[in-house]
C-alpha positions as CSV (number, residue, x, y, z in Angstrom):
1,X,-236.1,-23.0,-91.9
2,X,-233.9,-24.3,-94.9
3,X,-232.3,-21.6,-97.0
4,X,-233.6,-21.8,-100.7
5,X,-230.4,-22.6,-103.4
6,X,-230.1,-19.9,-105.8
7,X,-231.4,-22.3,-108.4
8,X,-234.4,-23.2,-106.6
9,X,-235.2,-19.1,-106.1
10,X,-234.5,-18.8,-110.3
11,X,-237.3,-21.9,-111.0
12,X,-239.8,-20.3,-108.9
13,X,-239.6,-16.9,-110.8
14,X,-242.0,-15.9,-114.4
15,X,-239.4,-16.9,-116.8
16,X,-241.9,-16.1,-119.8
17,X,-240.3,-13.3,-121.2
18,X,-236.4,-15.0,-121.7
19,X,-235.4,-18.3,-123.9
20,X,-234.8,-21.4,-122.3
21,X,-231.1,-20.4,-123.1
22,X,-231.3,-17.5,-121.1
23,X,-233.0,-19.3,-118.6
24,X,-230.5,-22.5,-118.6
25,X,-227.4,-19.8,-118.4
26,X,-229.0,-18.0,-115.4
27,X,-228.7,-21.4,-114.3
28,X,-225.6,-21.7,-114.6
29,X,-224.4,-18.5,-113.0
30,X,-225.9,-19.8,-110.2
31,X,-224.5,-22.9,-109.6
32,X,-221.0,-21.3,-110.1
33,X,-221.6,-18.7,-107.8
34,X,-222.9,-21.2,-105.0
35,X,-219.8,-23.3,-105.9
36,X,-217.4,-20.5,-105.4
37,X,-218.8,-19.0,-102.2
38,X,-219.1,-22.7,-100.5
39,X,-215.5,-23.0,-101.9
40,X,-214.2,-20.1,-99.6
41,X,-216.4,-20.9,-96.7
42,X,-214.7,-23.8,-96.6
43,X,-211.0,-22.6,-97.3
44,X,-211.6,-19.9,-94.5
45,X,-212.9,-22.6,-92.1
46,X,-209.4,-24.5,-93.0
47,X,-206.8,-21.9,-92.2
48,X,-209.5,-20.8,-88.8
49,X,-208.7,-24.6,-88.2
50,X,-205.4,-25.0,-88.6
51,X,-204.3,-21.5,-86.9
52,X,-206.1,-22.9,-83.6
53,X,-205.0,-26.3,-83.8
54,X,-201.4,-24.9,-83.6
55,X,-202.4,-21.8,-81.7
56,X,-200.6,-19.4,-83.7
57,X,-200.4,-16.1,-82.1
58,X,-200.3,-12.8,-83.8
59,X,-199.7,-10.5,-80.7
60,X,-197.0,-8.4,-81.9
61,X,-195.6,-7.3,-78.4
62,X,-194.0,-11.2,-77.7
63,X,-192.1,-10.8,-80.8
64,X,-188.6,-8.9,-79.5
65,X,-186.9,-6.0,-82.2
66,X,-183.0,-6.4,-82.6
């Protein structure tokens, strides 16, 4: 099953009762938001990358206290 964009939810829905403006900005919005959120998918699947590929270990008890 493919997900439905926001903009493909927005056409499908009675738009008779805002402007073509309205409609156009609404639009908008919802490309932006899409771009953003697939923007930090893909930053967080970089650094999930990159802190296996040089197995970077946060285990506090290997670290030795002065």
């Amino acid at each position: 099953m493919k997900t439905k964009s926001l903009v493909e939810m927005l056409e499908t829905v009675d738009a008779t009762y805002i402007s073509e403006h309205e409609k156009a900005a609404a639009i908008a919005r919802a490309e932006s938001a899409e771009f953003t959120v697939e923007m930090i998918s893909s930053a967080f699947a970089w650094v999930k990358k990159t802190l296996v590929s040089k197995r970077i270990s946060f285990n506090s008890a290997k670290h030795s206290h002065a």
